[in-house]
C-alpha positions in Angstrom: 10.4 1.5 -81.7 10.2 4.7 -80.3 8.8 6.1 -84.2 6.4 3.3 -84.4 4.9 3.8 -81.2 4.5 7.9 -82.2 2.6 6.6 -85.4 0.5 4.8 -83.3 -0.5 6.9 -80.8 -1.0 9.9 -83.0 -4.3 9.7 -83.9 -7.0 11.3 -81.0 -9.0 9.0 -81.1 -5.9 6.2 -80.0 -4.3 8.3 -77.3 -7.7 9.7 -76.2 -9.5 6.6 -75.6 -6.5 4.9 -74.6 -6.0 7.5 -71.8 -9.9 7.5 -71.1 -9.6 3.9 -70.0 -6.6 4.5 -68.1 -8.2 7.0 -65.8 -11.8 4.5 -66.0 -9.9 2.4 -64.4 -8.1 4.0 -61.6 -11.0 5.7 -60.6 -12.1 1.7 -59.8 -9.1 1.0 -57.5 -9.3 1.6 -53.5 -6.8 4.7 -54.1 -7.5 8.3 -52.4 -9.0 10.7 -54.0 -10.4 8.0 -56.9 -13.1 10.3 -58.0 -10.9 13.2 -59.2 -9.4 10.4 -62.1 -13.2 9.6 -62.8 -13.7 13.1 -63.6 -10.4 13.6 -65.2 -11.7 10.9 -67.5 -13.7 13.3 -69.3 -10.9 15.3 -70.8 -9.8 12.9 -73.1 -13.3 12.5 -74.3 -13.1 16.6 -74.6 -9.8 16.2 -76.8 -11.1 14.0 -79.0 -13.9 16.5 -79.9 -11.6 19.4 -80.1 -9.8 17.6 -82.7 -12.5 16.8 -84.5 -13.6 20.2 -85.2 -12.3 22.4 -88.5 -11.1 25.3 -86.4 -9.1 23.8 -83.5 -7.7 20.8 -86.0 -6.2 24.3 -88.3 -4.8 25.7 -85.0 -3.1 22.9 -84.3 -1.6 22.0 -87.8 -1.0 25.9 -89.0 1.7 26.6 -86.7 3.8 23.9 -88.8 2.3 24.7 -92.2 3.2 28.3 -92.1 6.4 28.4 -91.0 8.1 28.2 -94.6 6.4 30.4 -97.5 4.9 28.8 -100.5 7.4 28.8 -103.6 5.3 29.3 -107.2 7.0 27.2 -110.3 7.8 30.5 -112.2 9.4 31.9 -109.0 13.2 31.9 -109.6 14.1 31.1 -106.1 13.8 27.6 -106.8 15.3 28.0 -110.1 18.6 28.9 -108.4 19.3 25.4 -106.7 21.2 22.5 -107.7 18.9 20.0 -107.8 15.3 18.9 -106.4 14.8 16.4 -103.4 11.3 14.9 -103.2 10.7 13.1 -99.8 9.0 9.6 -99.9 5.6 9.0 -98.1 3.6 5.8 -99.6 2.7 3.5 -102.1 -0.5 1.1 -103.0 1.5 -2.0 -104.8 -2.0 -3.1 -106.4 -2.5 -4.4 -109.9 -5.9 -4.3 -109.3 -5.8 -0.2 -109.3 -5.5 2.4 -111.5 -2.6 4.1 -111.7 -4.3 7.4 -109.6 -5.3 5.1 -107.0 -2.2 3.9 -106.2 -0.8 6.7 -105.0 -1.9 8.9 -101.5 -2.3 12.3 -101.4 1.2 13.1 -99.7 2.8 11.1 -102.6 0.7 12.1 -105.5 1.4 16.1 -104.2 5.0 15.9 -103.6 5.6 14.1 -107.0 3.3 16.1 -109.2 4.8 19.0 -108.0 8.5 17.9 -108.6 7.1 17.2 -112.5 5.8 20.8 -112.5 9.1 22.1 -111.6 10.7 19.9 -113.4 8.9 20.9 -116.3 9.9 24.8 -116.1 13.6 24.1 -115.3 15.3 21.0 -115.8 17.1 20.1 -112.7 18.6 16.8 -111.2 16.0 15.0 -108.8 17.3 13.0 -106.1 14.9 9.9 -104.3 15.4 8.0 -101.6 13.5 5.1 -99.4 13.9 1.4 -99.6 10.8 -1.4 -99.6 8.1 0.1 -97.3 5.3 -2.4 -97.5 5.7 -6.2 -97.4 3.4 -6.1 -100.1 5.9 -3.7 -102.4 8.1 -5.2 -104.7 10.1 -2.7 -105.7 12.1 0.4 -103.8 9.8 3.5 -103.1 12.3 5.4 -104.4 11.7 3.3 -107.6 8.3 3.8 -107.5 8.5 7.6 -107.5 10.9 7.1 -110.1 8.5 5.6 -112.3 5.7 8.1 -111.4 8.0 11.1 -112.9 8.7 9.4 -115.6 5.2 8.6 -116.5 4.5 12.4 -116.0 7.8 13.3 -118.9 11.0 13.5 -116.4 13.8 11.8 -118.1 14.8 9.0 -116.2 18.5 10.4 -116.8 18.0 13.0 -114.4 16.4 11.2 -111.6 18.6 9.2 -109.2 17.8 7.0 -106.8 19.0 5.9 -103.7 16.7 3.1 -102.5 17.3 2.7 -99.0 15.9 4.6 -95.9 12.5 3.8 -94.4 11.8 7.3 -92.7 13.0 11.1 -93.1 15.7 10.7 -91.0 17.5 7.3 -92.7 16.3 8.9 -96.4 18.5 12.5 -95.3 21.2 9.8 -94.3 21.0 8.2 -97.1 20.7 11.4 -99.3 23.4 13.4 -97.6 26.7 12.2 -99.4 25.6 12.8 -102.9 24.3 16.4 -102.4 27.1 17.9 -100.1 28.0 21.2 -102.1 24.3 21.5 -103.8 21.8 24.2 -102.9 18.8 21.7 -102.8 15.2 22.5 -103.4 13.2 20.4 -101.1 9.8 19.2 -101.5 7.7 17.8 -98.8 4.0 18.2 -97.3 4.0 21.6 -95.6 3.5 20.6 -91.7 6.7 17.7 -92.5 9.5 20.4 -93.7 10.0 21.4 -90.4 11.3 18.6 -89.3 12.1 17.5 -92.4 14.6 20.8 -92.8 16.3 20.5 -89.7 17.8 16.6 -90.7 19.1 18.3 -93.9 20.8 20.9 -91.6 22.2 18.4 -89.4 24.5 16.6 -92.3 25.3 20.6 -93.0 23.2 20.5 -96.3 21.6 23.6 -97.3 18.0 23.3 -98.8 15.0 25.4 -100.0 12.1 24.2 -98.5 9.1 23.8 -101.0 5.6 22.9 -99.4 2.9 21.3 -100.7 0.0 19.3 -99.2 -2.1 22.1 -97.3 -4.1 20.6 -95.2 -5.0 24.8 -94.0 -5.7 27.6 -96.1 -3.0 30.0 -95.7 -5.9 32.9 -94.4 -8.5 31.3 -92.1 -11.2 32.3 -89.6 -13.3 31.2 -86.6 -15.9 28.6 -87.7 -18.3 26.0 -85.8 -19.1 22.8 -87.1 -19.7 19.5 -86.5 -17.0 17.1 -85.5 -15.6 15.3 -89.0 -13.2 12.6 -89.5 -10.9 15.2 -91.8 -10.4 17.3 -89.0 -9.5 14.3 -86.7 -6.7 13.4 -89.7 -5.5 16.7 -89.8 -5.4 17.0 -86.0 -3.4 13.5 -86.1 -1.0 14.9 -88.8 -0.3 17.9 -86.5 0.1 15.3 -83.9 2.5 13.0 -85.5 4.9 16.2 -86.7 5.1 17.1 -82.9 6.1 14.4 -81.8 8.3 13.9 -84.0 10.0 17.4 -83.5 10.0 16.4 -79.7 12.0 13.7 -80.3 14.0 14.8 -83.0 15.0 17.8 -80.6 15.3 16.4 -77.2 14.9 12.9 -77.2 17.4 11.9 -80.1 
């Protein structure tokens, strides 16, 4: 419950107007001092525009993003481990699409990436996550499984463990069949944080390998005009807070 309601109020423009209304309205109860919520009711309104700018949605999301180095294939770090991990994030189960299409951006990066490596060095990958969608009819740890195969991964090396519906039940899920490996771990920059510290907590020792930027790694002051990117990329930055907050004090 407590993960669904974090997705849902993630997004700025949720929690902002949500919060917007909230003080609307007590400013229009007989309560003391009713005025300061009416004027409180403009910061919300202010954080939504915040978020929607380039600048302040990189501040919020670089913190996260930078806090593991990028990894290049023909670095021999990587090369080193046991085995390659590739965290699950969505799939589009729709005939209708081509096979690109079916696939977001957190998904088609994580996954292209494991092919690459897998491409230079041979190595065990290891999927996990059960039936996400009603829609889905197979496992998305299937799915991915089919995706690095269509890239040239033999489906010898890949094993799959389909259940799990989020990090923390995938790492559960994981954890028994890689205690002993050095793991390489792939996962959308701003998510390894998080995703990291569940591998710790089973005592499984992982290299964390990001992908996904949604910053450059060298940025500077900019103005603009608010954009919906910026708003997703503020909610992205969003989301992996909260779900740091509760992985660290709430859980």
């Amino acid at each position: 419950m407590l993960q669904s309601l974090a997705n849902s109020l993630s997004s700025p423009l949720v929690h902002g107007l949500l919060l917007f209304v909230i003080l609307q309205l007590l400013s229009r109860l007989p309560l003391r001092g009713r005025h300061i919520y009416r004027w409180a009711s403009c910061v919300p309104i202010l954080w939504i525009f915040f978020c929607s700018l380039v600048y302040p949605s990189v501040l919020l999301i670089k913190p996260l993003e930078d806090q593991y180095p990028t990894i290049k294939l023909s670095s021999n770090e990587w090369q080193l481990t046991d085995g390659i991990v590739v965290l699950a994030c969505n799939h589009f189960d729709d005939d209708g699409l081509p096979f690109v299409s079916k696939w977001p951006q957190c998904t088609m990066q994580r996954n292209l990436h494991a092919a690459l490596m897998y491409n230079e060095k041979p190595l065990p990958i290891y999927l996990a996550a059960g039936i996400l969608n009603e829609t889905d009819s197979k496992s998305q740890a299937q799915y991915n499984k089919d995706f690095l195969v269509t890239l040239g991964v033999n489906p010898k090396d890949i094993h799959i463990f389909p259940q799990g519906h989020d990090t923390e039940s995938e790492v559960k899920a994981l954890a028994p069949h890689l205690q002993n490996k050095y793991i390489a771990l792939v996962s959308s920059a701003s998510h390894l944080p998080r995703a990291v510290e569940y591998f710790r907590l089973h005592g499984l020792s992982v290299l964390p390998i990001p992908v996904e930027h949604l910053s450059r790694k060298n940025v500077s002051f900019t103005l603009g005009l608010p954009n919906a990117y910026s708003l997703y990329r503020s909610e992205r930055a969003i989301h992996e807070y909260l779900g740091l907050i509760y992985q660290r004090y709430i859980k």
